[in-house]
N, CA, C and O of each residue as an XYZ file, in Angstrom:
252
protein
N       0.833     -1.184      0.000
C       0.000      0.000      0.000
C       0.878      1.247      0.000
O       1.937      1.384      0.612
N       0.202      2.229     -0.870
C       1.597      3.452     -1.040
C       1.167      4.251      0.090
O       0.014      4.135      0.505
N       2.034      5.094      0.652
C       1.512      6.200      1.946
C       0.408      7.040      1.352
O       0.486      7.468      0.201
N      -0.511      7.247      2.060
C      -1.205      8.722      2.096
C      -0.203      9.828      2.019
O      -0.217     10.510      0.995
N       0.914     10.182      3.223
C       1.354     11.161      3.536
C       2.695     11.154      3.701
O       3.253     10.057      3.670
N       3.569     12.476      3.928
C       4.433     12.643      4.371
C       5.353     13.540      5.418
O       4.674     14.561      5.316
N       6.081     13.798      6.067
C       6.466     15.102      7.076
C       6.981     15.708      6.420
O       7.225     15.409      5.251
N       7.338     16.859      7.042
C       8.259     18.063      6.634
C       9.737     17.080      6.048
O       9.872     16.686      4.890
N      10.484     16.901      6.907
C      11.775     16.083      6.938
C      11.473     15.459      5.715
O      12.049     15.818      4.688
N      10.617     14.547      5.713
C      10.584     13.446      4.729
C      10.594     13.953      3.222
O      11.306     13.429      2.365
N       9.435     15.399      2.892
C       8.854     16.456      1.970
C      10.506     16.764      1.434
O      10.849     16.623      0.260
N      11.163     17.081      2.224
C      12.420     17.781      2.080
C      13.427     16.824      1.358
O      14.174     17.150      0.435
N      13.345     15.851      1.811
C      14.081     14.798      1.116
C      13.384     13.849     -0.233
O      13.957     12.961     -0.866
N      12.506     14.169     -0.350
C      11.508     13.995     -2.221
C      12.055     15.092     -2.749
O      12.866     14.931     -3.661
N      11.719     16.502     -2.274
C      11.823     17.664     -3.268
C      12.699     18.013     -3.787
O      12.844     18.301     -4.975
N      13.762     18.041     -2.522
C      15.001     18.925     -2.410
C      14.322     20.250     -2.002
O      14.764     20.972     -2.896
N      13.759     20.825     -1.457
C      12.911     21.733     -0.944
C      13.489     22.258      0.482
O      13.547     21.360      1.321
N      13.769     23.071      0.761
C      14.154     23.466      2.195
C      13.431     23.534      2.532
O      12.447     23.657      1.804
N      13.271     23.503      4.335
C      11.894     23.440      5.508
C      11.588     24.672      5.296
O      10.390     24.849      5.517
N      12.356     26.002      4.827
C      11.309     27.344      4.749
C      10.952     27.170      3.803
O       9.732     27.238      3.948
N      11.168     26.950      2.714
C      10.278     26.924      1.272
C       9.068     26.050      1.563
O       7.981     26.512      1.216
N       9.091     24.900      2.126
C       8.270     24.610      2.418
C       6.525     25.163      2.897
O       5.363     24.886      2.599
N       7.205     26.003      3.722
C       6.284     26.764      5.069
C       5.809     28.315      4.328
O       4.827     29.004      4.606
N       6.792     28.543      3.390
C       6.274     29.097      2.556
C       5.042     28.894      1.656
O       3.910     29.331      1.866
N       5.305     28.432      1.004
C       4.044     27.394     -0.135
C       3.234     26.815      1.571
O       4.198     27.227      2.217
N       2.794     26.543      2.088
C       1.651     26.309      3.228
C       1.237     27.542      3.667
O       0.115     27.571      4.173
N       2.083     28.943      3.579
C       1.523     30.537      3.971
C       0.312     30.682      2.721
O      -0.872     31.020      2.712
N       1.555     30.118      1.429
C       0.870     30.849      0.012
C      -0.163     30.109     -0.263
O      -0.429     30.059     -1.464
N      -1.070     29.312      0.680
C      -2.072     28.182     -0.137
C      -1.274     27.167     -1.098
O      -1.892     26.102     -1.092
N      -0.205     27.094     -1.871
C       0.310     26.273     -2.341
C       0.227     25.052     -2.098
O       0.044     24.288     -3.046
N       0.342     24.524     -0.727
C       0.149     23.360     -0.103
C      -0.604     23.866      0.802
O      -0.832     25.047      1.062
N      -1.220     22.320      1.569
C      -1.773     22.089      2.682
C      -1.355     21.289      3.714
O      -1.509     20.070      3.786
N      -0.623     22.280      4.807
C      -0.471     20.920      6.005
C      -1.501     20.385      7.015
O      -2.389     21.030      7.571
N      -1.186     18.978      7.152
C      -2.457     18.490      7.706
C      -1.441     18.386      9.384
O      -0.225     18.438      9.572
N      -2.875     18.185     10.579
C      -1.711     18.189     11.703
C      -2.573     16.678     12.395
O      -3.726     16.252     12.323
N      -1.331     16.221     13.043
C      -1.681     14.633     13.495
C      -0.835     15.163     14.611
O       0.391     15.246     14.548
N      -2.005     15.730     16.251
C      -0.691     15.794     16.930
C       0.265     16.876     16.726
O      -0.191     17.929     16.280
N       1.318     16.811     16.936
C       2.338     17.793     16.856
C       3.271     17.442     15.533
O       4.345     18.022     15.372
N       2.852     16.589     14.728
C       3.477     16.339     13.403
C       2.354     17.113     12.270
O       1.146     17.246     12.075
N       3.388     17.416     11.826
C       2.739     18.333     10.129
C       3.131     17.460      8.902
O       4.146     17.329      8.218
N       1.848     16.905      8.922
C       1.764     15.926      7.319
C       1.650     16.482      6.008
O       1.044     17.552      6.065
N       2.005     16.163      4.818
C       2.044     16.483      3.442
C       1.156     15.638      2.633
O       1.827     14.688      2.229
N       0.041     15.569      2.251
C      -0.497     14.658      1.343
C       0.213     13.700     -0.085
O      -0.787     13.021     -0.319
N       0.608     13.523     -0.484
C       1.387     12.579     -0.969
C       1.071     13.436     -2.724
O       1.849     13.965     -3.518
N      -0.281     13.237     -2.746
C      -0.955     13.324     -3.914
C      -0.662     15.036     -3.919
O      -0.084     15.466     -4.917
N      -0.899     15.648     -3.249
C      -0.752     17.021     -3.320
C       0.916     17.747     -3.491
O       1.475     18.702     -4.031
N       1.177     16.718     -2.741
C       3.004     17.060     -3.201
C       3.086     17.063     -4.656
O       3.141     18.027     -5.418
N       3.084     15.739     -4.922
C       2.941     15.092     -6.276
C       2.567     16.399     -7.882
O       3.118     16.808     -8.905
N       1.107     16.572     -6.999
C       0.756     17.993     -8.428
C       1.497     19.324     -8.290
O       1.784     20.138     -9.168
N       1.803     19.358     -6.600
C       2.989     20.423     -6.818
C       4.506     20.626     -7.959
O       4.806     21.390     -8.876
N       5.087     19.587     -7.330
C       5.881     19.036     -8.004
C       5.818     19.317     -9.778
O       6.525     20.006    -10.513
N       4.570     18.394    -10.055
C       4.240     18.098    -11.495
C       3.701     19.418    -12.361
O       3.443     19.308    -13.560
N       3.521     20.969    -11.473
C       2.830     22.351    -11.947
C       4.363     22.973    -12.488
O       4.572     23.491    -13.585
N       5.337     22.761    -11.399
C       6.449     23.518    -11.592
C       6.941     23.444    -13.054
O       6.913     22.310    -13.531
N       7.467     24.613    -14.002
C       7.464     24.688    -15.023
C       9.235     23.868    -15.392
O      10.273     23.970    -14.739
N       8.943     23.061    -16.735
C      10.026     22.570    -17.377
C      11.489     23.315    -17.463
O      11.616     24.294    -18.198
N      12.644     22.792    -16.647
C      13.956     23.550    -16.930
C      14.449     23.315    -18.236
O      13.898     22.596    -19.069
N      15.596     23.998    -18.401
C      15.721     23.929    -19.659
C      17.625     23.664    -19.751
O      18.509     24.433    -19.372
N      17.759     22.171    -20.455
C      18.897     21.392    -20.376
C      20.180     22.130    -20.892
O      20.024     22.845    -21.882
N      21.208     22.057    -20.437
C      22.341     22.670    -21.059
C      22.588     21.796    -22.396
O      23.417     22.296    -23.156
N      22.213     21.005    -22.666
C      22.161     20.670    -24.282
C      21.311     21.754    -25.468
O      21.510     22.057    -26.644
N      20.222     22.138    -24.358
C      19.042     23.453    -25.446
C      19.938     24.089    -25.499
O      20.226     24.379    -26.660
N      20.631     24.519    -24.707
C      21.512     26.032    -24.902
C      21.915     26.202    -26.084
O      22.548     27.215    -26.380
């Protein structure tokens, strides 16, 4: 079964995302943290379309 969710820590280590960028995008509506307790969860699926919105870089081969 794949996770529902993920933590900050964990978020950080998928993205490459620092914990303020993070907390950022959760100020900006960007994301949503969910709270379990004193842990701040990431929806899996919502990471995911984050991730998948961010616009295409462009390869040092285009150059």
């Amino acid at each position: 079964m794949q996770r529902l969710t993920v933590t900050v820590p964990e978020a950080r280590q998928l993205t490459g995302l620092s914990r303020t960028t993070l907390y950022k995008l959760f100020n900006q509506g960007k994301l949503t943290p969910r709270k379990a307790g004193k842990r701040t969860l990431i929806l899996v699926s919502e990471l995911e379309a984050f991730v998948n919105s961010l616009p295409e870089g462009v390869s040092a081969h285009d150059e």
